[in-house]
C-alpha positions as CSV (number, residue, x, y, z in Angstrom):
1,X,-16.7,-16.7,-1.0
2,X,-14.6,-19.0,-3.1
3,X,-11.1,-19.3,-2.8
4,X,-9.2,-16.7,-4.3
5,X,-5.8,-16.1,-5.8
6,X,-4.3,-13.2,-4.1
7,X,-0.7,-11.5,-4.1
8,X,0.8,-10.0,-1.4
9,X,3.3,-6.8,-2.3
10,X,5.3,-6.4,0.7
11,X,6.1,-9.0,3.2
12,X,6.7,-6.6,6.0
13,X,4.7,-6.3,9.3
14,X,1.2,-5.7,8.1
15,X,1.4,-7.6,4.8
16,X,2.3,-10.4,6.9
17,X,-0.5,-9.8,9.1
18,X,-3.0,-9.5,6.2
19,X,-1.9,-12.6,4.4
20,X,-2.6,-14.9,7.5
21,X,-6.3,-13.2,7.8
22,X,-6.1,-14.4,3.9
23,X,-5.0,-17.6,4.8
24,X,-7.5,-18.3,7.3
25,X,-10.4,-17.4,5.0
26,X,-9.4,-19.9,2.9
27,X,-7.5,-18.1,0.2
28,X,-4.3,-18.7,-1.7
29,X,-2.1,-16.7,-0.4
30,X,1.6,-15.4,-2.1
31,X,4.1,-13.2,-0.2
32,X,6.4,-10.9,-2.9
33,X,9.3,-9.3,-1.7
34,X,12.5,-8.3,-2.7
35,X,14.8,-9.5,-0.1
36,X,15.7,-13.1,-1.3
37,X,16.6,-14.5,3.1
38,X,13.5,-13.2,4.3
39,X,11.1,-15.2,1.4
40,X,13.4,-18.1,1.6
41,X,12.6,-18.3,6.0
42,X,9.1,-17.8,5.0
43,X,9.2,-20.6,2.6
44,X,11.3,-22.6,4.7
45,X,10.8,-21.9,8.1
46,X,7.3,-20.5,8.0
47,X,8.6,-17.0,10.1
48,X,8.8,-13.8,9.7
49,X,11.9,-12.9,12.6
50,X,12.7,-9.6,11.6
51,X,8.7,-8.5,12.2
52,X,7.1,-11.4,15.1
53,X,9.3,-13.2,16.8
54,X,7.1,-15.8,17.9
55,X,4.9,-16.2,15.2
56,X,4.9,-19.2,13.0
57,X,3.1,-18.8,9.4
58,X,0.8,-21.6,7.5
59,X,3.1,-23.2,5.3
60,X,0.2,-22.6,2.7
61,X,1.5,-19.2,2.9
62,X,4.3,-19.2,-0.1
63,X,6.9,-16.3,-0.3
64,X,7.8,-15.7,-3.8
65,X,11.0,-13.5,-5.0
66,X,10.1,-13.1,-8.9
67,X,6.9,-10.8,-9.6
68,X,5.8,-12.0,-13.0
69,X,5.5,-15.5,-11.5
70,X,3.4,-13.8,-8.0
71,X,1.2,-12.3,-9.8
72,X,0.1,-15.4,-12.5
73,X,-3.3,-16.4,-12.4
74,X,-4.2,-14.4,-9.2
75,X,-7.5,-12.6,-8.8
76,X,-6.1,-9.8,-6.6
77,X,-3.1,-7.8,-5.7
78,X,-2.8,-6.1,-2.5
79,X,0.0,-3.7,-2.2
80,X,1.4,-3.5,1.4
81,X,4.7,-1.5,0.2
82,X,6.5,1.7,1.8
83,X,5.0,5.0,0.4
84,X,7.9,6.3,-1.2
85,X,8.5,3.0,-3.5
86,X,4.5,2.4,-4.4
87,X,5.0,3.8,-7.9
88,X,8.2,1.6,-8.9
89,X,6.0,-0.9,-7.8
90,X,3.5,0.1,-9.5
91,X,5.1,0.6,-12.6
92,X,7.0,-3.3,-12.3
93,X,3.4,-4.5,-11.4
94,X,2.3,-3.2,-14.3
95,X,4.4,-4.9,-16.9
96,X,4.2,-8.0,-15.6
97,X,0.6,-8.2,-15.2
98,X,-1.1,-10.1,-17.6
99,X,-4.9,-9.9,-17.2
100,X,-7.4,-8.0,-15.2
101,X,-7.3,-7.7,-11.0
102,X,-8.8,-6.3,-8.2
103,X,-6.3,-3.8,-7.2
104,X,-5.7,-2.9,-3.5
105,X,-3.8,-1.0,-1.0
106,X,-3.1,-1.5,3.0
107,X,0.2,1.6,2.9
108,X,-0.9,4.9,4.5
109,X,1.1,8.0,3.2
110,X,1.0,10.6,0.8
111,X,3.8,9.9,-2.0
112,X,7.0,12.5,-1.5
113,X,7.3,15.5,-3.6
114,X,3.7,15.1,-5.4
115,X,1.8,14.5,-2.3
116,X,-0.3,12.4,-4.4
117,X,-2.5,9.8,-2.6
118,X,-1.2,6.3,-3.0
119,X,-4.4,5.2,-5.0
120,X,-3.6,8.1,-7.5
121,X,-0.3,6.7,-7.9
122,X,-1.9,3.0,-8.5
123,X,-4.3,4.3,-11.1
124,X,-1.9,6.7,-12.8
125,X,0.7,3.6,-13.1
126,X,-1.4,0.2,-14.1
127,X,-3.7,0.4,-17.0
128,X,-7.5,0.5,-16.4
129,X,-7.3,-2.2,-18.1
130,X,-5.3,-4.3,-16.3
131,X,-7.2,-3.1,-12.8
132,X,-10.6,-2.7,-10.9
133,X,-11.0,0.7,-9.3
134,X,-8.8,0.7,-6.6
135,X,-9.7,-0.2,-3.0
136,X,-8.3,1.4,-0.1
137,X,-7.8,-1.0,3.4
138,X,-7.2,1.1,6.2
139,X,-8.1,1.7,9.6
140,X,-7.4,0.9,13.3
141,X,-5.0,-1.4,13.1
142,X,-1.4,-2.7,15.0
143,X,0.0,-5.9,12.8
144,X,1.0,-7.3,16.3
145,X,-2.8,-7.5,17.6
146,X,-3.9,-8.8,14.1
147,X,-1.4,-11.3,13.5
148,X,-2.5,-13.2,16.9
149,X,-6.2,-12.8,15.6
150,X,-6.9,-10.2,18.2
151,X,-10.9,-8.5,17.1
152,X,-9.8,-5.7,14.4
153,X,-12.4,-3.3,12.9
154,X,-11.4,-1.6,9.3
155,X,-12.8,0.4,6.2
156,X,-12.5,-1.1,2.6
157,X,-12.9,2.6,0.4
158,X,-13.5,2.4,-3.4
159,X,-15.5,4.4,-5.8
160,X,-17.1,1.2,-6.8
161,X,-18.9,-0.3,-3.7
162,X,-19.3,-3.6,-5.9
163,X,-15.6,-4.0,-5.5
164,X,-14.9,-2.6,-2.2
165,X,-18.0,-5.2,-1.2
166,X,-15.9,-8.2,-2.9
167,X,-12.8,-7.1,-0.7
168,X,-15.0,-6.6,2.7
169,X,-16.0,-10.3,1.9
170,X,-12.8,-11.5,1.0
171,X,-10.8,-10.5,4.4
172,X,-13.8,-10.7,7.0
173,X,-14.3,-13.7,9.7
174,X,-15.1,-14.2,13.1
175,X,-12.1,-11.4,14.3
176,X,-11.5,-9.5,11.2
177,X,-14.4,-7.1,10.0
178,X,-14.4,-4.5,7.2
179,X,-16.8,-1.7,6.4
180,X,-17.5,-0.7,2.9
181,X,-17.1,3.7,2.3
182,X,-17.0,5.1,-1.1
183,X,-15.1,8.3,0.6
184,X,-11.4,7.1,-0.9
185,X,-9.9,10.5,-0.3
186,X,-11.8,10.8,3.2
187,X,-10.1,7.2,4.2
188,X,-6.6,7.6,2.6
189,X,-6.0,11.0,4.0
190,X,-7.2,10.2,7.6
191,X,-4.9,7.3,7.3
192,X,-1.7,9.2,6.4
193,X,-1.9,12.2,8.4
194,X,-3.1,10.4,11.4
195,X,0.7,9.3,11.6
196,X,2.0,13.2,12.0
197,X,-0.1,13.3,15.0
198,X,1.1,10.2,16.5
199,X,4.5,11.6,16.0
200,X,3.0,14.5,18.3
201,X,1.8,12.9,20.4
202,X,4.8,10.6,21.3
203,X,6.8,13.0,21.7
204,X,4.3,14.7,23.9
205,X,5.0,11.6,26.1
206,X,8.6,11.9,25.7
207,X,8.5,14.7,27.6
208,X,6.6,13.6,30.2
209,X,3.3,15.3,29.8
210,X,0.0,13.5,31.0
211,X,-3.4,12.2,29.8
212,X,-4.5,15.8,28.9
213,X,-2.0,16.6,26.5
214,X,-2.3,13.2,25.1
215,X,-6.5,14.3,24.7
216,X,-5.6,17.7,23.5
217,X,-3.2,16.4,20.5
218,X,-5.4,14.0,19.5
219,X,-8.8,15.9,19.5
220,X,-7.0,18.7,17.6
221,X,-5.4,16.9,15.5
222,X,-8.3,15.2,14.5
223,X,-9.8,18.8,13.7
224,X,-7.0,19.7,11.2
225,X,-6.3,16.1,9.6
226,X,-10.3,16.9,8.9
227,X,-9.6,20.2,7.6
228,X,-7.4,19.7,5.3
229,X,-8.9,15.8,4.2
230,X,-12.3,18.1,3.6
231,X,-10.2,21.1,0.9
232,X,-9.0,17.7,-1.2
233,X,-12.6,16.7,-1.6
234,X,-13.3,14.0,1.3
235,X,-16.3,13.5,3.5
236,X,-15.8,15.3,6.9
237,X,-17.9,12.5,8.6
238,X,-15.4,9.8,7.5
239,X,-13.1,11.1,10.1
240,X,-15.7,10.1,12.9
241,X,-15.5,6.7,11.8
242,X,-13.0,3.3,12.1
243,X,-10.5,5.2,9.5
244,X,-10.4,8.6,11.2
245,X,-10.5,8.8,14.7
246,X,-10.5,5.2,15.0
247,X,-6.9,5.1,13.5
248,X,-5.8,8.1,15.0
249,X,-6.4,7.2,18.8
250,X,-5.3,3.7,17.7
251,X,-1.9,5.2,16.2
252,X,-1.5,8.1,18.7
253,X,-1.8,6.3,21.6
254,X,-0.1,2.8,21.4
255,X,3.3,1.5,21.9
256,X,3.0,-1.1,18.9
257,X,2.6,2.3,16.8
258,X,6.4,3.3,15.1
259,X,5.0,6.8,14.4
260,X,4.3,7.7,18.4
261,X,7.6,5.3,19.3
262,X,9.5,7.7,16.9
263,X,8.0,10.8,18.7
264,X,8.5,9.4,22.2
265,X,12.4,8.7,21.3
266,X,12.5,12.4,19.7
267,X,10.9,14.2,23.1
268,X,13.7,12.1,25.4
269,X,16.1,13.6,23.0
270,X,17.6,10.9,20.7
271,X,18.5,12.2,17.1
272,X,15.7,11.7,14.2
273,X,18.1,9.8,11.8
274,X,19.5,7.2,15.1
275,X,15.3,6.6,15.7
276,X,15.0,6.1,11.6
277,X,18.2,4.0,11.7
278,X,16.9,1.5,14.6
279,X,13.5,1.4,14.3
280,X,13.6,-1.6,11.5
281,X,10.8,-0.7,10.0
282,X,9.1,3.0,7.6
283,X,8.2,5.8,9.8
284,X,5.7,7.0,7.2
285,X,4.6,10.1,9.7
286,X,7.8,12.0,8.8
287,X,7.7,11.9,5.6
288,X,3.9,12.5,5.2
289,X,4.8,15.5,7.8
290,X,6.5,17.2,5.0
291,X,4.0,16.4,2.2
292,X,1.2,17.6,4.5
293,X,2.6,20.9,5.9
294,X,3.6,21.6,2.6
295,X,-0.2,21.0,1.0
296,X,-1.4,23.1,3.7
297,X,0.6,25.9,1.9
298,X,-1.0,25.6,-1.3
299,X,-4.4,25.1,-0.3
300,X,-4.1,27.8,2.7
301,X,-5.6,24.8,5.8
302,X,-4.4,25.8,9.0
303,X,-2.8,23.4,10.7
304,X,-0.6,24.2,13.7
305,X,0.0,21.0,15.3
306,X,1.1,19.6,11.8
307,X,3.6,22.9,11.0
308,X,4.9,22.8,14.7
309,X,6.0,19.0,13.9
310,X,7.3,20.0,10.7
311,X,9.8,23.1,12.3
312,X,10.9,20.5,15.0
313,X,11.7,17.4,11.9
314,X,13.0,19.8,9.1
315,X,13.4,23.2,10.2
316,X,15.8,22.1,13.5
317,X,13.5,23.7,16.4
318,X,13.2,22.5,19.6
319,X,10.1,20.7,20.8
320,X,9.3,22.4,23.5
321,X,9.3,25.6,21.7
322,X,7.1,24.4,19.0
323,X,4.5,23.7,21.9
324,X,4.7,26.9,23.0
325,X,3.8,28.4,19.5
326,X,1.0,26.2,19.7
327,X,0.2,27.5,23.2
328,X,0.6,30.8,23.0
329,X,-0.9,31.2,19.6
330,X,-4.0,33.6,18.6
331,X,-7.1,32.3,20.4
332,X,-9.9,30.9,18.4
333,X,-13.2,29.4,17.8
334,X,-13.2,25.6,18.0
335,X,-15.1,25.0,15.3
336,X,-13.4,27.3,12.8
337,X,-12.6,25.4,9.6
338,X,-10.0,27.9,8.1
């Protein structure tokens, strides 16, 4: 492929990870972000402190704090920004932009309130004009492996497989591979509800449970993040592949995962908002906890893992009483989908 323009929305810990896979391939590669220090020791120092401590960038890499100048000229704009601000994003990228782009998004969430998925947010925000169909990056992924080039395996998902083939193409090399899926709601759900059961299953090591519990949380929770995926209109075999239960064991299983770090501090008994105040960085699982328990409502998905997270985050129970809901719940059939 030849080089490419391409902005970067969000200079946090994956962002940062993407751009260098960007770099490598050969691409032009500008960082946005809206805190004026960090873009300055990007441009300056070629770091990124607050997110790898070790790490120094390609001074190719350029940070850049005004948006209208980021995103002139460029081919493609990947957003790589917290759920809950995507649509002011959106709405700035919007009026600055002044011709067409690929459009694309590495966040995994479900916006508050609308529990819209972030590529409805994208689409309902920027002009067709202005944008391709959107493409979805997501998959099994910790920044920290990527950013030292460790091999990492993940789904490009657009209704047009022309364009999610130009972003496969654009981001692969010799440790960085992506698989072309046209199932965007199959891929954007699994990757925003996978973070509720890493949550879980931190906290499940919090406590001090074993391997089982960690197996039992993760296979079950894989059978309700399907459930509810499949009454939105996804695929139920894209949650067998790199974006479903690739993510989720991935997520729900690894210290570099916030989401399970969050849970583990919440089972030894630390206070959600002192996690949420020292972990540096979005813990999109409790929001999306909130957003998912609350579409399980309205479309009637039971989910038990995801409401027993929920009355422990927002409704004050304790965790060990929300596991024995779980556990002492109605028996049923494994395979029932309802």
């Amino acid at each position: 492929m030849s080089q490419q323009t391409i902005a970067v929305l969000g200079p946090g810990s994956w962002g940062t990870a993407l751009a260098q896979v960007l770099n490598d391939n050969g691409h032009q590669v500008r960082i946005w972000g809206n805190i004026p220090e960090q873009i300055d020791e990007i441009n300056e120092q070629h770091t990124n402190k607050r997110y790898f401590k070790e790490i120094v960038l390609d001074e190719k890499i350029k940070g850049y704090k005004d948006l209208a100048e980021t995103l002139d000229g460029v081919d493609a704009v990947l957003f790589v920004v917290p759920t809950k601000v995507t649509r002011l994003v959106a709405k700035q990228v919007a009026q600055a932009l002044k011709h067409k782009v690929v459009v694309m998004h590495a966040s995994k969430g479900l916006e508050p309130d609308s529990h819209k998925r972030l590529s409805e947010v994208l689409e309902e925000e920027i002009p067709a004009e202005l944008r391709s169909e959107i493409v979805v990056v997501s998959g099994p992924s910790h920044a920290e492996e990527t950013i030292v080039r460790d091999l990492t395996l993940i789904s490009a998902a657009s209704k047009d497989l022309e364009t999610a083939t130009y972003v496969q193409n654009l981001f692969s090399n010799r440790y960085f591979r992506l698989y072309t899926n046209n199932d965007v709601i199959g891929v954007e759900t699994a990757g925003a509800l996978k973070n509720i059961i890493a949550v879980g299953a931190g906290a499940l090591h919090g406590l001090g449970y074993g391997d089982n519990a960690k197996a039992a949380i993760i296979a079950r929770g894989l059978t309700e993040i399907t459930r509810l995926g499949v009454a939105m209109g996804a695929n139920p075999l894209t949650y067998s592949g790199l974006s479903g239960v690739g993510d989720l064991i991935v997520t729900g299983t690894s210290v570099h995962s916030r989401n399970w770090r969050a849970g583990d501090l919440l089972g030894k008994g630390e206070k959600l908002e002192d996690i949420e105040a020292n972990m540096g960085m979005v813990i999109e699982g409790i929001s999306t906890t909130k957003a998912a328990y609350e579409l399980a409502q309205e479309l009637g998905v039971y989910m038990p893992i995801t409401q027993a997270i929920y009355s422990v985050i927002y409704q004050g129970a304790s965790i060990q009483d929300a596991i024995q809901e779980i556990m002492s719940g109605e028996f049923r059939q494994e395979n029932e989908w309802s």
